[in-house]
mmCIF file of the N, C-alpha and C atoms, coordinates in Angstrom:
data_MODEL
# 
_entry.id   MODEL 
# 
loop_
_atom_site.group_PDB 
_atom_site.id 
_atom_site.type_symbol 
_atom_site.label_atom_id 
_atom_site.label_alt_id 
_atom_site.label_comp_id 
_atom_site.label_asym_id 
_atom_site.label_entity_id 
_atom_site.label_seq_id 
_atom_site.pdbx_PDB_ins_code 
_atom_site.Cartn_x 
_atom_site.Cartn_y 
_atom_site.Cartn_z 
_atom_site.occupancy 
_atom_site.B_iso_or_equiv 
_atom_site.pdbx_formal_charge 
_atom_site.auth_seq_id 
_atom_site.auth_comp_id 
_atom_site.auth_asym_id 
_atom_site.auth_atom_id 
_atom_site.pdbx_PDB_model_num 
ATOM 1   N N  . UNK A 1 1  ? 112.453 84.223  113.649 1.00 0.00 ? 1  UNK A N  1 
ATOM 2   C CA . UNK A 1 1  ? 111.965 84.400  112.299 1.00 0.00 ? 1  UNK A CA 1 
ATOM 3   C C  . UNK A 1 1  ? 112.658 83.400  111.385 1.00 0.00 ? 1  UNK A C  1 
ATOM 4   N N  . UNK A 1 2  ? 111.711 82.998  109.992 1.00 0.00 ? 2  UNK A N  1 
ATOM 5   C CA . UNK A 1 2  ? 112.340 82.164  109.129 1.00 0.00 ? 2  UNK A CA 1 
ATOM 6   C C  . UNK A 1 2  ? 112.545 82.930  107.966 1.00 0.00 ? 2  UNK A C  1 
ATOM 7   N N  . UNK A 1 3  ? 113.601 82.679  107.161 1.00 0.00 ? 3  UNK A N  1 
ATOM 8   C CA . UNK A 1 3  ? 113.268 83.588  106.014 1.00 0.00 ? 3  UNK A CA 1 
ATOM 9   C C  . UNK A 1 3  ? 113.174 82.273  104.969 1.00 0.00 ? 3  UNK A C  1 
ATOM 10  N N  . UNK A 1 4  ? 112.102 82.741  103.899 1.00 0.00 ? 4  UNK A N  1 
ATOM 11  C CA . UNK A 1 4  ? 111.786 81.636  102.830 1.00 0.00 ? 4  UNK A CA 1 
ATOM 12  C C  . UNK A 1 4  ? 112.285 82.376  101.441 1.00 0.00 ? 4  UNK A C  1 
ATOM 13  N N  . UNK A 1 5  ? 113.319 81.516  100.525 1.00 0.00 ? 5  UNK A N  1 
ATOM 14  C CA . UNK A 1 5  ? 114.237 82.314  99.518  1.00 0.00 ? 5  UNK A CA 1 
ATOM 15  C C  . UNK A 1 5  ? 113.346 82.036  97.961  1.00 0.00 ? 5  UNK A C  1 
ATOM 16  N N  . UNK A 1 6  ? 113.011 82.448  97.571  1.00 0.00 ? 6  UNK A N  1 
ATOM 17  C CA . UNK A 1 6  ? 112.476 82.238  96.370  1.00 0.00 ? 6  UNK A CA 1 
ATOM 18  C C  . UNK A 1 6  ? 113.970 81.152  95.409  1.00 0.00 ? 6  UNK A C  1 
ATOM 19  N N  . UNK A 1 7  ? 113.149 80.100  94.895  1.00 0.00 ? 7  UNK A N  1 
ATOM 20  C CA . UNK A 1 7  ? 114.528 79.721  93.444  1.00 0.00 ? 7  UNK A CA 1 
ATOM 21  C C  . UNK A 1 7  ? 115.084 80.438  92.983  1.00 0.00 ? 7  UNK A C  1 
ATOM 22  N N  . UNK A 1 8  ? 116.262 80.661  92.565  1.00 0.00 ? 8  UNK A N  1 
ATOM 23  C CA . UNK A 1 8  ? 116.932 81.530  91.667  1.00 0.00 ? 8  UNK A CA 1 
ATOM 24  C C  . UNK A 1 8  ? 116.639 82.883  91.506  1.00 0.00 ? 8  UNK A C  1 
ATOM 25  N N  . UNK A 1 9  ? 116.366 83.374  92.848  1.00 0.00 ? 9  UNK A N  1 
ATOM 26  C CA . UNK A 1 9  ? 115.668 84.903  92.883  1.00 0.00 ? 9  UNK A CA 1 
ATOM 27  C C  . UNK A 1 9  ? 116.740 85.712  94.933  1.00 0.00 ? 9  UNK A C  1 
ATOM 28  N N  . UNK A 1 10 ? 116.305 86.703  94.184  1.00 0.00 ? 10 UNK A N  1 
ATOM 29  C CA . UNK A 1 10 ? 116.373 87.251  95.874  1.00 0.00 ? 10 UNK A CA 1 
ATOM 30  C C  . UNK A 1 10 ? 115.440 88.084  96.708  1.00 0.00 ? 10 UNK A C  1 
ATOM 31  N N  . UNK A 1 11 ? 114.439 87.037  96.132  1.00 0.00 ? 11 UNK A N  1 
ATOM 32  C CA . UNK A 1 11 ? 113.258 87.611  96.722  1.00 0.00 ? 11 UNK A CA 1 
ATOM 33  C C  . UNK A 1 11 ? 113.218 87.021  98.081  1.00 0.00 ? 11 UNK A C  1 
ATOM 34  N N  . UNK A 1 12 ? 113.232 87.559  99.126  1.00 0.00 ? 12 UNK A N  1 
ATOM 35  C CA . UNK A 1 12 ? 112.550 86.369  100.698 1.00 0.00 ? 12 UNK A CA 1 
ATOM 36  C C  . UNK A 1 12 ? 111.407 86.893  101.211 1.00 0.00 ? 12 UNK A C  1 
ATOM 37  N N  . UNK A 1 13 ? 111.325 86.072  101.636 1.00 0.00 ? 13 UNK A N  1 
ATOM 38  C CA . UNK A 1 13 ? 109.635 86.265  102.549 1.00 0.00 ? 13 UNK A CA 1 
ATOM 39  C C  . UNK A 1 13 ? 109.737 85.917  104.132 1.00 0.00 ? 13 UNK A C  1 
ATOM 40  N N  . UNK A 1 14 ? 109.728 87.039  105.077 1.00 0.00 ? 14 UNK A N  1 
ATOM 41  C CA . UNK A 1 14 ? 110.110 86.206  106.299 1.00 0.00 ? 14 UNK A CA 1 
ATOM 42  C C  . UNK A 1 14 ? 108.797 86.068  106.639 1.00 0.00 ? 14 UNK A C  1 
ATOM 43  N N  . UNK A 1 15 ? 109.159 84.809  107.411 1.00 0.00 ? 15 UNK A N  1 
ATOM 44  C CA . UNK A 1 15 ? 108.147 84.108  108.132 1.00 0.00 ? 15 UNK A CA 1 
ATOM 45  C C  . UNK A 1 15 ? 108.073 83.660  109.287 1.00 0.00 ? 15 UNK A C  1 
ATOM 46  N N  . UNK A 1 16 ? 107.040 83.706  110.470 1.00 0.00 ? 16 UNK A N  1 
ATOM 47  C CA . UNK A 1 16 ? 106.934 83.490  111.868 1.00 0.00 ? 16 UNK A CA 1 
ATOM 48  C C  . UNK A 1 16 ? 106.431 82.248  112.042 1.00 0.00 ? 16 UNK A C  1 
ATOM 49  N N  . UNK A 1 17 ? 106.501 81.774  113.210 1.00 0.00 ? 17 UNK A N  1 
ATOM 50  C CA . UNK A 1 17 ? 105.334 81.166  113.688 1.00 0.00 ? 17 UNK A CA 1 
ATOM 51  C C  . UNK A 1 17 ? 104.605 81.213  114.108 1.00 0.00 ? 17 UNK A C  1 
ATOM 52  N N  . UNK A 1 18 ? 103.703 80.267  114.892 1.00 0.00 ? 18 UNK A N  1 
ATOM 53  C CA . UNK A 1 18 ? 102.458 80.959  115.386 1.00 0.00 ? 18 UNK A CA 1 
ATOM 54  C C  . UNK A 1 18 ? 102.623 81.547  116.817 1.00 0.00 ? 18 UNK A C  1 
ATOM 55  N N  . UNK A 1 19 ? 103.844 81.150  117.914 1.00 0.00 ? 19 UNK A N  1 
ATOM 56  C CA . UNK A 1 19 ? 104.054 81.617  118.747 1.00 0.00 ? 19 UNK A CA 1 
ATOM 57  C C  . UNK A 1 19 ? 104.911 83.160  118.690 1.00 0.00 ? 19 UNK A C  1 
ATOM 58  N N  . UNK A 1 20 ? 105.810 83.022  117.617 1.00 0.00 ? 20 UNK A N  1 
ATOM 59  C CA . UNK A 1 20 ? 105.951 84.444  117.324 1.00 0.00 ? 20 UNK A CA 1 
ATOM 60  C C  . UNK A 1 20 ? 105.266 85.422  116.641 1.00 0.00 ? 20 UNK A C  1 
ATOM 61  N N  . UNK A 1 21 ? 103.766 85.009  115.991 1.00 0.00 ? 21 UNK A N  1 
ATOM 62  C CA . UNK A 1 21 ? 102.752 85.819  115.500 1.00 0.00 ? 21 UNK A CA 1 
ATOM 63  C C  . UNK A 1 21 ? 101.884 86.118  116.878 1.00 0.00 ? 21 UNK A C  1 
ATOM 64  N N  . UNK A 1 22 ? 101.713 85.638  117.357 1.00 0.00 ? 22 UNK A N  1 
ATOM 65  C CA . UNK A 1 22 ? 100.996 85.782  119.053 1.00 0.00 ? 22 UNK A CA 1 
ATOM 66  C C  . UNK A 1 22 ? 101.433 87.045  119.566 1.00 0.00 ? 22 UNK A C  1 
ATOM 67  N N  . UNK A 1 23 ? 102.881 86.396  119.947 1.00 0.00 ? 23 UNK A N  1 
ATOM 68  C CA . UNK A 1 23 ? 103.941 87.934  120.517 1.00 0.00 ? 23 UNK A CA 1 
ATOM 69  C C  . UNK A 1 23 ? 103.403 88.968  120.005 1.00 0.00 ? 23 UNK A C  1 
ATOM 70  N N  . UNK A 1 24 ? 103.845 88.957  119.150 1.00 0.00 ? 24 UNK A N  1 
ATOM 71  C CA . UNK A 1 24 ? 104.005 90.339  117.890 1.00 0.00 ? 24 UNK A CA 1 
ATOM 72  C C  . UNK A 1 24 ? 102.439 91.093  118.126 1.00 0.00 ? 24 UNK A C  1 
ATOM 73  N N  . UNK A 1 25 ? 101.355 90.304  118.049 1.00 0.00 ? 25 UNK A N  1 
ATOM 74  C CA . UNK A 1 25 ? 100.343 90.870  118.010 1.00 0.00 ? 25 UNK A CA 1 
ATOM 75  C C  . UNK A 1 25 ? 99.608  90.885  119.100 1.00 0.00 ? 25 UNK A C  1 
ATOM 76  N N  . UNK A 1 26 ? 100.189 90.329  120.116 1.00 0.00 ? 26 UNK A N  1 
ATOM 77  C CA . UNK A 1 26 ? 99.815  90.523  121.561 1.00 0.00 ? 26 UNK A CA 1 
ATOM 78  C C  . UNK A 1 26 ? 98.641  89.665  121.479 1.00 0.00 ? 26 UNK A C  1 
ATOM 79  N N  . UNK A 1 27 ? 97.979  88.699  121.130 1.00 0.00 ? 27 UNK A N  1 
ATOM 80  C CA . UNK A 1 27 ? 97.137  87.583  120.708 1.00 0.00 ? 27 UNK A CA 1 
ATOM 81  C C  . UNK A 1 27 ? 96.933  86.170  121.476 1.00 0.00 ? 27 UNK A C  1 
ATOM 82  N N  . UNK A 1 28 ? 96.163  85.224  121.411 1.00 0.00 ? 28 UNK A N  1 
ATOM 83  C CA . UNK A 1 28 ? 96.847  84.272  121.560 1.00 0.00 ? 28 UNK A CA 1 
ATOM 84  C C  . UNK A 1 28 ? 96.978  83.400  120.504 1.00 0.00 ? 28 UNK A C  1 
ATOM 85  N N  . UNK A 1 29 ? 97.771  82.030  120.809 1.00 0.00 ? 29 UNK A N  1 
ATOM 86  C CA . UNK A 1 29 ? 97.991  81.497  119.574 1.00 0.00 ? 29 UNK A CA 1 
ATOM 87  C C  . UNK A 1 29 ? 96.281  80.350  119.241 1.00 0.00 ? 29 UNK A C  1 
ATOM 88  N N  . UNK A 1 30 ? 95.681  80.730  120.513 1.00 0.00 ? 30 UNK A N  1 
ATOM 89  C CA . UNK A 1 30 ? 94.615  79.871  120.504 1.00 0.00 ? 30 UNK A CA 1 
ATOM 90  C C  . UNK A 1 30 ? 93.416  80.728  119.352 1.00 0.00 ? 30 UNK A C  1 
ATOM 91  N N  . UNK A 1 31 ? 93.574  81.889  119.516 1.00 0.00 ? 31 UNK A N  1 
ATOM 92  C CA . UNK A 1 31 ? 92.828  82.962  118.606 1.00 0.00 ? 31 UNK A CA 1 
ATOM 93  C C  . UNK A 1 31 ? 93.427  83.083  117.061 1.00 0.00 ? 31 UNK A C  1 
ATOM 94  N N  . UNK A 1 32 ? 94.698  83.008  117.174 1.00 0.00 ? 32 UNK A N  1 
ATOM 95  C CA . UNK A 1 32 ? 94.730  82.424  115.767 1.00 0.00 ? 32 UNK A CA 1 
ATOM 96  C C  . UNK A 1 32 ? 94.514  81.371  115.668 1.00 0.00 ? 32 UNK A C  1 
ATOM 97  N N  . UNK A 1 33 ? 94.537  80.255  115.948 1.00 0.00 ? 33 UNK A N  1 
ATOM 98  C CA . UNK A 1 33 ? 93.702  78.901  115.451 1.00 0.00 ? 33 UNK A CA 1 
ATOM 99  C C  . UNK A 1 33 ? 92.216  79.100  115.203 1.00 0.00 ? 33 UNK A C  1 
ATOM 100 N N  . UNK A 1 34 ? 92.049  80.199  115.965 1.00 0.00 ? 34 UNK A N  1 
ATOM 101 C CA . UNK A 1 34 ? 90.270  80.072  115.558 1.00 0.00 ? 34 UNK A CA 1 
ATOM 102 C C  . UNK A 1 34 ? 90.256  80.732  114.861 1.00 0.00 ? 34 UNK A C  1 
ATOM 103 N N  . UNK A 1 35 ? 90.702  81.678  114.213 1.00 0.00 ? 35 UNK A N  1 
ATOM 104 C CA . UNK A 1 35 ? 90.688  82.643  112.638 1.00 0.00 ? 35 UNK A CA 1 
ATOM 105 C C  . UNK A 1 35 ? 90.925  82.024  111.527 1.00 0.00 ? 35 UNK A C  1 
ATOM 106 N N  . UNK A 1 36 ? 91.917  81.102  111.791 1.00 0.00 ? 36 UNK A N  1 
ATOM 107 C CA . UNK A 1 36 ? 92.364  79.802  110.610 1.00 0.00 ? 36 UNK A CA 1 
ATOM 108 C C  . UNK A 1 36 ? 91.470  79.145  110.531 1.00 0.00 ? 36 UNK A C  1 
ATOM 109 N N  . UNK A 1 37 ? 90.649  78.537  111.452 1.00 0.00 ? 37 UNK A N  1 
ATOM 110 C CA . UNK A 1 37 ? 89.487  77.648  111.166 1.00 0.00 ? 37 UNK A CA 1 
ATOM 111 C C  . UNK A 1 37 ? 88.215  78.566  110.694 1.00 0.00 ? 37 UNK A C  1 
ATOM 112 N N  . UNK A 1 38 ? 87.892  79.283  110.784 1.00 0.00 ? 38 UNK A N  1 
ATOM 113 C CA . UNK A 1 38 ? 87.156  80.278  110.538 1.00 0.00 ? 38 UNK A CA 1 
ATOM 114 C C  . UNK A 1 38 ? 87.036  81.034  109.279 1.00 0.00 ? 38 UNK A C  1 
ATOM 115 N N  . UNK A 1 39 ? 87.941  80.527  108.293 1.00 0.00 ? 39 UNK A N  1 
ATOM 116 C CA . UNK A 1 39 ? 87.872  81.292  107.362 1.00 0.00 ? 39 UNK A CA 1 
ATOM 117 C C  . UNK A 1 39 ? 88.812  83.096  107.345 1.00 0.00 ? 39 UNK A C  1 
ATOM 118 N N  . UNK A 1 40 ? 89.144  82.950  108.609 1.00 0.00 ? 40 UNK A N  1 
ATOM 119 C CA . UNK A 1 40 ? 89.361  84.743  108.740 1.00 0.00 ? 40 UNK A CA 1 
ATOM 120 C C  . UNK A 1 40 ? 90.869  84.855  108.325 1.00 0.00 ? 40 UNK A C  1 
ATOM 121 N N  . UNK A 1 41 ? 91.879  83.608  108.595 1.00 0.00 ? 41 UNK A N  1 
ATOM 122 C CA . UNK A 1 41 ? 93.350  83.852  107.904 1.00 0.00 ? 41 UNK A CA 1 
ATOM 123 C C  . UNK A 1 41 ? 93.044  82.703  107.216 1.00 0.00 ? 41 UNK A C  1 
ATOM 124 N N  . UNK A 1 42 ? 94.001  82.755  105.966 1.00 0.00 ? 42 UNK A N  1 
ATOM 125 C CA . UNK A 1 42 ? 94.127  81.749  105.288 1.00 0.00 ? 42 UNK A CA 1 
ATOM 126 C C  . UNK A 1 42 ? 95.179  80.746  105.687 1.00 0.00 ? 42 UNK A C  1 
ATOM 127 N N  . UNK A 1 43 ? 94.819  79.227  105.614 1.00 0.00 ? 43 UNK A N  1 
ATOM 128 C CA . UNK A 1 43 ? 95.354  78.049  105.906 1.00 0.00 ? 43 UNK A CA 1 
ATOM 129 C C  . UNK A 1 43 ? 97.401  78.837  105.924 1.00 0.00 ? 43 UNK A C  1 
ATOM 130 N N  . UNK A 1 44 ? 97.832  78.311  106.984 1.00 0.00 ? 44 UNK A N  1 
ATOM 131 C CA . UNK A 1 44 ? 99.826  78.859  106.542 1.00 0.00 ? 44 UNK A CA 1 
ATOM 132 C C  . UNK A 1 44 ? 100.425 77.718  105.885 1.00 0.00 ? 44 UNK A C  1 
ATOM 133 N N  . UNK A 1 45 ? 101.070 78.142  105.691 1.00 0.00 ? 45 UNK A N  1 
ATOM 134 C CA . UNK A 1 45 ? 102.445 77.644  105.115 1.00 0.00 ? 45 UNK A CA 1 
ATOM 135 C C  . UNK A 1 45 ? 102.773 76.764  106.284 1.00 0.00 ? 45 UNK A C  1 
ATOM 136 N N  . UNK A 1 46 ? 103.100 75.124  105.582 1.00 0.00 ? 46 UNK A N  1 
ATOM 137 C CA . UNK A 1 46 ? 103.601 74.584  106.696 1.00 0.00 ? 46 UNK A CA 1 
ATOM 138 C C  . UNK A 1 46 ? 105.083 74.260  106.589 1.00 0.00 ? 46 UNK A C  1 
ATOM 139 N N  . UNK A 1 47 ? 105.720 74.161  107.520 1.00 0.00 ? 47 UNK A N  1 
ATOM 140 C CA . UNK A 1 47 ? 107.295 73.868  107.041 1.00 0.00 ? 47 UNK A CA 1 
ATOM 141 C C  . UNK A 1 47 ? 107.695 72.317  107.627 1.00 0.00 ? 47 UNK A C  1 
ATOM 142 N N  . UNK A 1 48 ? 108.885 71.712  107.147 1.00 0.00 ? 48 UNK A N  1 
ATOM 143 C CA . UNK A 1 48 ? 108.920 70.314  106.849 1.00 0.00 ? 48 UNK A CA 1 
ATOM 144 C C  . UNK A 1 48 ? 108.690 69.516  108.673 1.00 0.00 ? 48 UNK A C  1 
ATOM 145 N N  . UNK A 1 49 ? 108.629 70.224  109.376 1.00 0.00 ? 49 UNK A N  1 
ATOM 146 C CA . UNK A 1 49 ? 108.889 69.671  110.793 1.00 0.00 ? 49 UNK A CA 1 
ATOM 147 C C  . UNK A 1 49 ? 107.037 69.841  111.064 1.00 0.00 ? 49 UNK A C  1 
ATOM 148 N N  . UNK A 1 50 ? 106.249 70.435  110.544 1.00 0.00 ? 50 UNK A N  1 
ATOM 149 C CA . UNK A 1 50 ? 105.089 70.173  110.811 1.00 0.00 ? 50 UNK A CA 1 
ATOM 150 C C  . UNK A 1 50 ? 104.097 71.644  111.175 1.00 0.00 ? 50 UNK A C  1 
ATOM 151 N N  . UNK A 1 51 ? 105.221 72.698  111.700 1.00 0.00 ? 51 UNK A N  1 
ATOM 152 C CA . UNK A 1 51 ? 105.034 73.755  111.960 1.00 0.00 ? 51 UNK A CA 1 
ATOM 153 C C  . UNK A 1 51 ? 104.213 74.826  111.326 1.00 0.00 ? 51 UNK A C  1 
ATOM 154 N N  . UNK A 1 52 ? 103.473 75.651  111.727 1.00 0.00 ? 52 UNK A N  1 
ATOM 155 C CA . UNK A 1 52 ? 102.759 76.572  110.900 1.00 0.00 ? 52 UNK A CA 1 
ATOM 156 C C  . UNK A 1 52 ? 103.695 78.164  110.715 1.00 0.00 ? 52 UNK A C  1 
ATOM 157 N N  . UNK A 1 53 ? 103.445 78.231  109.599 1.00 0.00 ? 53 UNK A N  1 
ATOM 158 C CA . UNK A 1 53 ? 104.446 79.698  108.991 1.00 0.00 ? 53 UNK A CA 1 
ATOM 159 C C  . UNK A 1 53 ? 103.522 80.648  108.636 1.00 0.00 ? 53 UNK A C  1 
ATOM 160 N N  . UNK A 1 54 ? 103.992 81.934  109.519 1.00 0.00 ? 54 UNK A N  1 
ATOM 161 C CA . UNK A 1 54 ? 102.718 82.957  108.895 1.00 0.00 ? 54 UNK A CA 1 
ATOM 162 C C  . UNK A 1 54 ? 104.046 84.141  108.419 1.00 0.00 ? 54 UNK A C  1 
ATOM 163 N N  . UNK A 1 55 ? 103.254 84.805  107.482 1.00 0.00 ? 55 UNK A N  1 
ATOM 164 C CA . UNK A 1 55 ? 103.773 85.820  107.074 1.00 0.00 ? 55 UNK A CA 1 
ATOM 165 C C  . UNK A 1 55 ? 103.135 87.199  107.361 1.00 0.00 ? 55 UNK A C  1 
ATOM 166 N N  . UNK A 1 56 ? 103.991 88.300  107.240 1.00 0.00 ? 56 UNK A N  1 
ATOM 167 C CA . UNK A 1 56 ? 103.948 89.707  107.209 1.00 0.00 ? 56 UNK A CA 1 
ATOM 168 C C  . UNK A 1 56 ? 102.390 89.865  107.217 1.00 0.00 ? 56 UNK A C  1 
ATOM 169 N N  . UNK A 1 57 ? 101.987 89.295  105.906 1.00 0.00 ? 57 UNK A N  1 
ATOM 170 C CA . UNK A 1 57 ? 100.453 89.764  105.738 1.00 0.00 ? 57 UNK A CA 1 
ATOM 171 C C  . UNK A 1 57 ? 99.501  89.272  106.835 1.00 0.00 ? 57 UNK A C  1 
ATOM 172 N N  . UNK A 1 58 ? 99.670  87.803  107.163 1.00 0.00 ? 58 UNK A N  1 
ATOM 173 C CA . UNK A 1 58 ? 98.949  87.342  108.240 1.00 0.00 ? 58 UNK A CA 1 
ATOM 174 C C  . UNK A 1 58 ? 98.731  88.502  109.246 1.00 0.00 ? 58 UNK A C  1 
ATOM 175 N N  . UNK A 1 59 ? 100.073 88.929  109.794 1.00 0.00 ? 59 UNK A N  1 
ATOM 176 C CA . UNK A 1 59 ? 100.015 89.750  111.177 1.00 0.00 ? 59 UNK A CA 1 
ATOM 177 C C  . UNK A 1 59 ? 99.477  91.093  110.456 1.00 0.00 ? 59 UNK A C  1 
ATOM 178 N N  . UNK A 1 60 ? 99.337  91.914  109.346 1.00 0.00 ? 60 UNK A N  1 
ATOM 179 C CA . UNK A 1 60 ? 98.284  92.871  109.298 1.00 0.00 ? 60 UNK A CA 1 
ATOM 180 C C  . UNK A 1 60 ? 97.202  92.963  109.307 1.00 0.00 ? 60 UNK A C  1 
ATOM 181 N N  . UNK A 1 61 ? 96.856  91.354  108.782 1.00 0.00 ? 61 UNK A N  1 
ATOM 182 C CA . UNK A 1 61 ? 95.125  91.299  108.773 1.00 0.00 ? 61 UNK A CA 1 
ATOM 183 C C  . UNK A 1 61 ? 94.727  90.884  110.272 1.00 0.00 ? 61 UNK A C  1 
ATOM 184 N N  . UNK A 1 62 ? 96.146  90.458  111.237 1.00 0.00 ? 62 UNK A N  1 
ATOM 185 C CA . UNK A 1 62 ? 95.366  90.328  112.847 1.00 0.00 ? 62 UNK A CA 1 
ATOM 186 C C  . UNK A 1 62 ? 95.387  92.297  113.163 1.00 0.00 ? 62 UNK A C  1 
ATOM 187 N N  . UNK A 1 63 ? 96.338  92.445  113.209 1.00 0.00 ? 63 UNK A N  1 
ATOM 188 C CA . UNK A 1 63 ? 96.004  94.106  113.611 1.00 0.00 ? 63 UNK A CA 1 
ATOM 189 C C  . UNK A 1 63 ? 94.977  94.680  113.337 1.00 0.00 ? 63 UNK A C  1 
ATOM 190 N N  . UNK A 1 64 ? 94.067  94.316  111.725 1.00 0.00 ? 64 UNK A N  1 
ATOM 191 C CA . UNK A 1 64 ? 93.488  95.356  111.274 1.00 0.00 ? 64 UNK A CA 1 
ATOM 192 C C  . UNK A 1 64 ? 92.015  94.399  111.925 1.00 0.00 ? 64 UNK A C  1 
ATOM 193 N N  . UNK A 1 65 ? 92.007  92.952  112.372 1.00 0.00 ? 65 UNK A N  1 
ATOM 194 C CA . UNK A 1 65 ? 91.490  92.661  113.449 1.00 0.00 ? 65 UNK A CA 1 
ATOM 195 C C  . UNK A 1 65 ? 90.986  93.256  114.884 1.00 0.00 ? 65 UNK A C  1 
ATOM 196 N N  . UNK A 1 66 ? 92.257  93.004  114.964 1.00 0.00 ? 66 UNK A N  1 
ATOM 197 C CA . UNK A 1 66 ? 91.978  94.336  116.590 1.00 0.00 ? 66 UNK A CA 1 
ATOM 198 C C  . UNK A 1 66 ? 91.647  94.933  116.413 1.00 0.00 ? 66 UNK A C  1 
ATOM 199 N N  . UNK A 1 67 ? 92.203  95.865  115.605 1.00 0.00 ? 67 UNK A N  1 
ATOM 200 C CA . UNK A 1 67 ? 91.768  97.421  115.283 1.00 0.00 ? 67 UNK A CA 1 
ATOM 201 C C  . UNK A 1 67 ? 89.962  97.649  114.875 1.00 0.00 ? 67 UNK A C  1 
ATOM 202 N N  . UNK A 1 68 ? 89.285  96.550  114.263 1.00 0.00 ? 68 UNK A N  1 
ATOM 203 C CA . UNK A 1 68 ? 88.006  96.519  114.142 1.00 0.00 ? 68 UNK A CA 1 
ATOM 204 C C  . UNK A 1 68 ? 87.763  96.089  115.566 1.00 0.00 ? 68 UNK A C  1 
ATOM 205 N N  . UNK A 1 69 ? 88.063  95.013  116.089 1.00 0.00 ? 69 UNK A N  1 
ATOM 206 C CA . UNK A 1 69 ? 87.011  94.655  117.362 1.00 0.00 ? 69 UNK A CA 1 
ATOM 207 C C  . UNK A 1 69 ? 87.028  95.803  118.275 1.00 0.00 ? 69 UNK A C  1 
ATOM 208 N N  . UNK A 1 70 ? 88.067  96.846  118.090 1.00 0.00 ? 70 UNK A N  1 
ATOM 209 C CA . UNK A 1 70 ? 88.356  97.970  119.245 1.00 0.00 ? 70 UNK A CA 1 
ATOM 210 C C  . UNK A 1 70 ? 87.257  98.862  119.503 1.00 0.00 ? 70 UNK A C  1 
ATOM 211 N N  . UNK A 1 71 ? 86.826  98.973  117.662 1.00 0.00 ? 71 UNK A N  1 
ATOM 212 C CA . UNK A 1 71 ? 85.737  100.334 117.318 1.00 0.00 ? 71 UNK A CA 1 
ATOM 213 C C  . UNK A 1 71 ? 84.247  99.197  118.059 1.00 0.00 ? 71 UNK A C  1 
ATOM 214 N N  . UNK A 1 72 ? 84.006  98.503  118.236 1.00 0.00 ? 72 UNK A N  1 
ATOM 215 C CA . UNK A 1 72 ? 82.771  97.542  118.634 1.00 0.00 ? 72 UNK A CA 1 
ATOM 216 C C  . UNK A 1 72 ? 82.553  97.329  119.933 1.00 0.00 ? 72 UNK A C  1 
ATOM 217 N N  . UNK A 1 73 ? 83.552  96.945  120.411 1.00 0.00 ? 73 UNK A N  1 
ATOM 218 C CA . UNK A 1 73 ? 83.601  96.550  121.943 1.00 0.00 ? 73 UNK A CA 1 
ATOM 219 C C  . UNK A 1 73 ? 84.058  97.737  123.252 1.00 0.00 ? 73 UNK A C  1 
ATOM 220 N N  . UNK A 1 74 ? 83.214  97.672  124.039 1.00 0.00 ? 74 UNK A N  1 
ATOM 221 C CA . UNK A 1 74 ? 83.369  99.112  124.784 1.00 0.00 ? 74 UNK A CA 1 
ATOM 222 C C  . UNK A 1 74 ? 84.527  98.627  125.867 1.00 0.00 ? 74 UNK A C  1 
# 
């Protein structure tokens, strides 16, 4: 995990990548690339090495993903 610090605040935001958003959501990272292109997550956060950064919210809207394709697919 990364944590991202707000300026002059103590606010953070942790943040994954896309191989640790995969894990987490049991996914692949190839399925999130196609949700990103797709309109279905929004473009991440990139960090200075080139990397893609997802946050907290990313990985609820993949769950609540699954959780729809579950009720559809037998």
């Amino acid at each position: 995990m990364t944590n991202l610090y707000m300026k002059n605040t103590n606010i953070g935001i942790e943040l994954m990548t896309k191989g640790e958003l995969a894990k987490r959501t049991g996914i692949s990272a190839a399925a999130i690339r196609y949700y990103e292109e797709n309109g279905i997550l929004p473009v991440p956060i990139r960090y200075s090495n080139g990397y893609r950064l997802y946050t907290e919210d990313d990985l609820l809207k993949i769950e609540f993903i699954k959780g729809a394709k579950s009720l559809v697919t037998p």
